[in-house]
C-alpha positions in Angstrom: -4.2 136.7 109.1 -0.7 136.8 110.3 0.0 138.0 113.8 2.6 140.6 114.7 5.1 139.5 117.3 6.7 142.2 119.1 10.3 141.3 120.4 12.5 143.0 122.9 15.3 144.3 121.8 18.8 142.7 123.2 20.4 144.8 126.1 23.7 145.4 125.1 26.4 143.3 127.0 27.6 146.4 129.2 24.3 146.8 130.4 23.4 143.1 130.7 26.4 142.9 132.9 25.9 146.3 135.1 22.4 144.2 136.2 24.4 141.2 137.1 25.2 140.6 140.9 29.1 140.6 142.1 28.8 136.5 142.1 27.1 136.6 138.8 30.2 138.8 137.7 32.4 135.6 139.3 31.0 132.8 138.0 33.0 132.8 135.2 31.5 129.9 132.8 35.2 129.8 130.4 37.2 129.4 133.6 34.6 126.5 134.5 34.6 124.9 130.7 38.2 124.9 130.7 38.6 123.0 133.9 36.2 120.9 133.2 38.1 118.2 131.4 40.0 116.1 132.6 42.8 116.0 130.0 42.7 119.8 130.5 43.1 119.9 134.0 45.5 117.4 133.9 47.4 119.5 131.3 47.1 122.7 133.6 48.4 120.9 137.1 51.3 119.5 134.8 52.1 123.3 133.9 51.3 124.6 137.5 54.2 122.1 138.8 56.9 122.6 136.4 56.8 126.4 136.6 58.3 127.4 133.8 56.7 128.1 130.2 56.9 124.3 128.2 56.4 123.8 124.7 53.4 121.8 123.6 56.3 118.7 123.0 57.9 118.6 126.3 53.9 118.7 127.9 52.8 115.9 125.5 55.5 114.0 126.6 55.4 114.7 130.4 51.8 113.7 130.7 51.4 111.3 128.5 48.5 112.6 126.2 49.5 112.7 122.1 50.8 116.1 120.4 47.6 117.1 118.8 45.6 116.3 121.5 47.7 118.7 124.1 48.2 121.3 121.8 44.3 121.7 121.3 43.5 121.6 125.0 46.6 123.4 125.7 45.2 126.5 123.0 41.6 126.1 125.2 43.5 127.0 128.7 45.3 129.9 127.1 41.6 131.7 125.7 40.4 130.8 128.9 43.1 132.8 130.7 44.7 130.1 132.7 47.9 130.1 130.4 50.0 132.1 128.7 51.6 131.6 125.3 55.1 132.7 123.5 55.5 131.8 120.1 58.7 131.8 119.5 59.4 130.6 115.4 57.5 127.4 115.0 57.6 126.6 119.0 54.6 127.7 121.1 55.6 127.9 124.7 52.7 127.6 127.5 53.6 129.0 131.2 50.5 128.2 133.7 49.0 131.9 135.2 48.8 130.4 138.5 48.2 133.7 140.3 45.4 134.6 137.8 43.8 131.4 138.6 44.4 131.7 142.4 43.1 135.3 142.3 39.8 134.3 140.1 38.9 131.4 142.8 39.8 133.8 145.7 37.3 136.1 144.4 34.4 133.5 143.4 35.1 132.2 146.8 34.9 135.8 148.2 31.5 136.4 146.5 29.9 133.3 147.4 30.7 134.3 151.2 29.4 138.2 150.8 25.9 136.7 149.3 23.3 137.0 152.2 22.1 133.6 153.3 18.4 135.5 153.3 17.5 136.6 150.7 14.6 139.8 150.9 14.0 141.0 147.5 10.3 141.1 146.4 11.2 138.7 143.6 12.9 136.2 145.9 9.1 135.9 147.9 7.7 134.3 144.5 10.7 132.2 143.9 12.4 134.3 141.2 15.7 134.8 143.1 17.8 134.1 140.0 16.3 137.3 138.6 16.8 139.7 141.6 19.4 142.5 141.4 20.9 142.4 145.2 
């Protein structure tokens, strides 16, 4: 005899995310992933000091790291939002969005200051905080 497993059905994303708190919202896992490496970050600071868009040769060559190797950690930064990219013919040329960046940590930092150092919410009292909608 074969049992019948009922299964909830997925919230969509918009409502998933209407339930999430304002440092939920902020903790922004890409952003995190993407700074995460040290290559990466590396890459980025190297960006953030030049100011001005390089192409994936003159970065290579200013830090040091081989050509495939920066343009594949260059093309994670860019999803992740922390660069921006101009192809231009063959040449793709990466600019760091240092006030993005600035303005995502001002916020997280923000968040994690507005979030009560109490906590009351009925689920908090048997230790399911991580599930409370403050």
């Amino acid at each position: 005899m074969m049992t019948s497993v009922s299964k909830r059905s997925p919230a969509s994303p918009a409502a998933a995310a209407r339930r999430r708190s304002p440092l939920d919202r902020r903790l922004d896992t890409e952003l995190f992933k993407a700074l995460a490496d040290p290559t990466r970050a590396k890459l980025l600071a190297c960006l953030i000091k030049c100011g001005r868009a390089c192409s994936v040769s003159e970065v290579a060559e200013c830090c040091a790291v081989d050509f495939s190797v920066v343009a594949r950690h260059l093309g994670t930064l860019a999803r992740a939002g922390l660069l921006s990219a101009d192809k231009q013919g063959r040449t793709v040329w990466y600019a760091a969005r240092s006030s993005d960046l600035s303005e995502r940590l001002r916020a997280l930092a923000e968040a994690i200051e507005a979030w009560p150092t109490t906590c009351n919410a009925p689920a908090c009292q048997d230790g399911n905080c991580c599930d409370a909608k403050h």
